[in-house]
C-alpha positions in Angstrom: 0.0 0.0 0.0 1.5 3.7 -1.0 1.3 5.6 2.0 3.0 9.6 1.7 4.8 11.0 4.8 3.9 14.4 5.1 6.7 16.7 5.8 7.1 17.9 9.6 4.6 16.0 11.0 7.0 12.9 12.1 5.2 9.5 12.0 2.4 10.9 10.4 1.0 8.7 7.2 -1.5 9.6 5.0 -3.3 6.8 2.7 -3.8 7.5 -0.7 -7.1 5.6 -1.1 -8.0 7.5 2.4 -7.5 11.1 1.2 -9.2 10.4 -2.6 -11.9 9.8 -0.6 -11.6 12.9 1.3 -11.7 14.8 -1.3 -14.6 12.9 -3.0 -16.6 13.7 0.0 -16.0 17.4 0.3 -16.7 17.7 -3.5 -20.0 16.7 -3.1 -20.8 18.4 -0.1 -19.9 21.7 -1.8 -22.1 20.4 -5.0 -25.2 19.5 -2.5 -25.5 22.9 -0.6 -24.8 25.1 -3.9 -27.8 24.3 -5.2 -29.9 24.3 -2.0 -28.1 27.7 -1.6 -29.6 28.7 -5.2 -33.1 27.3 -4.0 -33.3 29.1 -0.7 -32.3 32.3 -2.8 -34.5 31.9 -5.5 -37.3 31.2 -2.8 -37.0 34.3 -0.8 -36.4 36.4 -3.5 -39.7 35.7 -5.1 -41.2 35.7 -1.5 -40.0 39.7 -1.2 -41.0 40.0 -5.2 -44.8 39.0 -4.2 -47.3 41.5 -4.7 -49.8 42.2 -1.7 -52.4 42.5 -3.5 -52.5 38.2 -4.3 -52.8 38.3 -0.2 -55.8 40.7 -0.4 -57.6 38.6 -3.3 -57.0 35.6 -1.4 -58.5 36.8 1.3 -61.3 38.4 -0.5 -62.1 35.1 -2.5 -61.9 33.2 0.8 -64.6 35.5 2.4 -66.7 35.3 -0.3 -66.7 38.6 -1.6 -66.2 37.5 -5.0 -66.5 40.9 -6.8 -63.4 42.3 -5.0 -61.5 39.7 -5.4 -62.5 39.0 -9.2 -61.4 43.2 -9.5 -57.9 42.5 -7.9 -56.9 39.1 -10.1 -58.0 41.5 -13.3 -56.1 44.0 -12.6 -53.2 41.5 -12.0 -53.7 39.7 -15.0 -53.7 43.0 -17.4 -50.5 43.9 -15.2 -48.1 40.7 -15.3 -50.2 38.5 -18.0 -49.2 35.6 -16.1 -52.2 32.3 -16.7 -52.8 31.4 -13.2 -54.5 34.9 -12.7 -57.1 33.8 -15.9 -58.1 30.6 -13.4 -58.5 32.4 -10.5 -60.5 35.5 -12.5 -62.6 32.2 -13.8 -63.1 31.2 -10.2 -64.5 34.7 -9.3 -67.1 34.3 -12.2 -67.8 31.3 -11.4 -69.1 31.9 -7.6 -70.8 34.6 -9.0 -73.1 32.9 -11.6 -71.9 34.5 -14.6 -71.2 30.6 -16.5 -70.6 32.5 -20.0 -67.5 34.2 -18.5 -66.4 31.8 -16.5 -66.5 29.1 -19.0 -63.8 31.9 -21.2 -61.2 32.5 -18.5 -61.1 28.9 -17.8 -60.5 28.0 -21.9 -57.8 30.9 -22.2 -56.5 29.4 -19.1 -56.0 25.8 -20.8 -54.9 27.7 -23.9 -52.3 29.8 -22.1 -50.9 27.0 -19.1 -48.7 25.1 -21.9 -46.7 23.5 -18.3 -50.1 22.4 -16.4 -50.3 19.5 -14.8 -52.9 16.4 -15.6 -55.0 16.5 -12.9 -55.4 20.3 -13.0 -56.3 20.2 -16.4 -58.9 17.7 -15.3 -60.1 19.7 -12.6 -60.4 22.7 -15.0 -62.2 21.1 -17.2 -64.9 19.7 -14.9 -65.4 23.6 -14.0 -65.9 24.1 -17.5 -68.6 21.3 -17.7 -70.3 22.4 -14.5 -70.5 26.1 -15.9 -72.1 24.6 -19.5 -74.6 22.8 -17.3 -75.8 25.7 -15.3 -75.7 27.7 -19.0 -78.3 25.4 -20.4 -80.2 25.2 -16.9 -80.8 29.4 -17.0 -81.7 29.0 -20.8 -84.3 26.6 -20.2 -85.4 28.3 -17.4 -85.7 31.9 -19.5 -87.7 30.2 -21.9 -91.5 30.3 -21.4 -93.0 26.8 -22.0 -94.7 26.5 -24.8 -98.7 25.7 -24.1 -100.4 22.7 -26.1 -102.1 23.1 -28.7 -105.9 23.6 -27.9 -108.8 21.7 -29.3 -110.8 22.8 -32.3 -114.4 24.0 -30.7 -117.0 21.7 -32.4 -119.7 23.6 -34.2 -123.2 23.3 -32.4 -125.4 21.8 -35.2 -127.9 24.1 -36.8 -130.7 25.6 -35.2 -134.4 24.9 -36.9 -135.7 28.2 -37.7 -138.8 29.2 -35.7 -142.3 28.9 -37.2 -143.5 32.3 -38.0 -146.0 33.7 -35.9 -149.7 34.4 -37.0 -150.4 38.2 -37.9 -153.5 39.2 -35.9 -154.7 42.3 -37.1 -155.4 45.0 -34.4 -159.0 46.8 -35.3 -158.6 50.6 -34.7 -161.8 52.1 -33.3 -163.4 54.5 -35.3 -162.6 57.8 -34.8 -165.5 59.6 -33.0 -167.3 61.8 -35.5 -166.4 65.9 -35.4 -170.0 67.5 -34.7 -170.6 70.3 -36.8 -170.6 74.0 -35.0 -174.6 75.0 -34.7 -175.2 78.5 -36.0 -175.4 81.3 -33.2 -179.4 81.4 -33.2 -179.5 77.9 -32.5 -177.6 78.3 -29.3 -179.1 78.9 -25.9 -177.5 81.5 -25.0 -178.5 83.7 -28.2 -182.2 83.2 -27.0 -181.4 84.1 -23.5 -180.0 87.2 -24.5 -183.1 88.2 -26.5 -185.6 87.3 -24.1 -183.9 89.4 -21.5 -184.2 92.5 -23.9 -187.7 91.6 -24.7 -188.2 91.6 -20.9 -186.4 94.7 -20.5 -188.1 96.5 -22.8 -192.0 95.6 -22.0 -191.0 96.7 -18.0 -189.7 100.0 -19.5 -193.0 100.3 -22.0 -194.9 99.3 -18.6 -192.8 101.9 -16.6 -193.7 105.1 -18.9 -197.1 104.3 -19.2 -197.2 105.4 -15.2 -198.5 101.6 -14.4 -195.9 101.1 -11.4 -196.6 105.1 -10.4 -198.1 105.2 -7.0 -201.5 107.1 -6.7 -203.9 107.7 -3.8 -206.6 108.6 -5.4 -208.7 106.6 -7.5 -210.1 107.9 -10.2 -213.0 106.3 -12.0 -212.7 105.8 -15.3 -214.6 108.1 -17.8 -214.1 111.5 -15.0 -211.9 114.2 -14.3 -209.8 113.5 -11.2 -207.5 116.1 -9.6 -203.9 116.0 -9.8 
């Protein structure tokens, strides 16, 4: 076996195969931590890096306030374009009841996530279904239903027409007849009239002859009698 005698150090032997393997060991202790150096770096770099506002739409989305947080991954997504923000902007919209959009962010999301895994793409697309499903439900439920046909209304058959009544003829009465106007000296009251003046004139005729004069003496007839 080789064996070196390092200088100074007096009975002192170093193996050959000993130190190869000393140095074989420190090589890859070196190799091992530079790259979990690298890690660690890379890690807490892109832990500072991390924008506050993913924390706030986290937070949002977990509380349910699903406008705010659907705002904050928009806003995101039109800053950094990264694809995750499309899925989580597909979320929003989907806890909202909006399956149209919904069912878009999570296509561009498939579209865009070239590096996805299988069973996220599987979960995607069961989103996807669930939102077509609940499309079809709120289009069925928007349409009125459409009422059955009625029956045709069967005619009544035809009515015999009535017998036509007798025509009794109504006699009239005869007018009463118009009685002529009698002349005036027909008329009672003409005759009254002229027997009053006939009266009236014999009392007067009576009255000048002195027969209603009052006398005390009585004078035979034939003789002189004193006034």
């Amino acid at each position: 076996m080789t064996s070196l005698t390092t200088p100074g150090c007096r009975g002192f032997r170093l193996d050959v195969r000993s130190l190869a393997a000393l140095i074989l060991a420190l090589s890859l202790i070196t190799v091992g931590m530079v790259p979990s150096q690298a890690h660690a770096a890379k890690a807490k770099a892109s832990k500072e890096q991390k924008d506050p506002r993913e924390m706030q739409a986290r937070e949002a989305f977990a509380a349910g306030s699903y406008k705010e947080a659907l705002d904050i991954y928009t806003k995101l997504y039109a800053e950094k374009l990264h694809p995750t923000y499309l899925r989580n902007v597909g979320r929003c919209y989907q806890n909202l009841g909006e399956p149209a959009r919904a069912i878009s962010s999570f296509r561009e999301y498939l579209r865009k996530a070239k590096d996805m895994p299988a069973d996220e793409r599987t979960e995607v697309e069961g989103f996807i279904k669930e939102m077509e499903e609940l499309q079809k439900k709120n289009a069925a439920a928007a349409t009125p239903p459409v009422a059955p046909p009625q029956p045709l209304p069967v005619a009544a058959p035809p009515v015999a027409p009535a017998a036509p009544r007798p025509m009794v003829m109504v006699q009239q009465p005869a007018p009463a007849p118009v009685s002529a106007t009698p002349p005036f000296y027909k008329r009672a009251w003409f005759w009254g009239v002229v027997g009053g003046v006939v009266v009236a004139a014999t009392v007067g005729g009576l009255w000048a002859g002195g027969v209603f004069s009052k006398s005390t003496n009585h004078c035979p007839a034939g003789a002189v009698c004193p006034p």
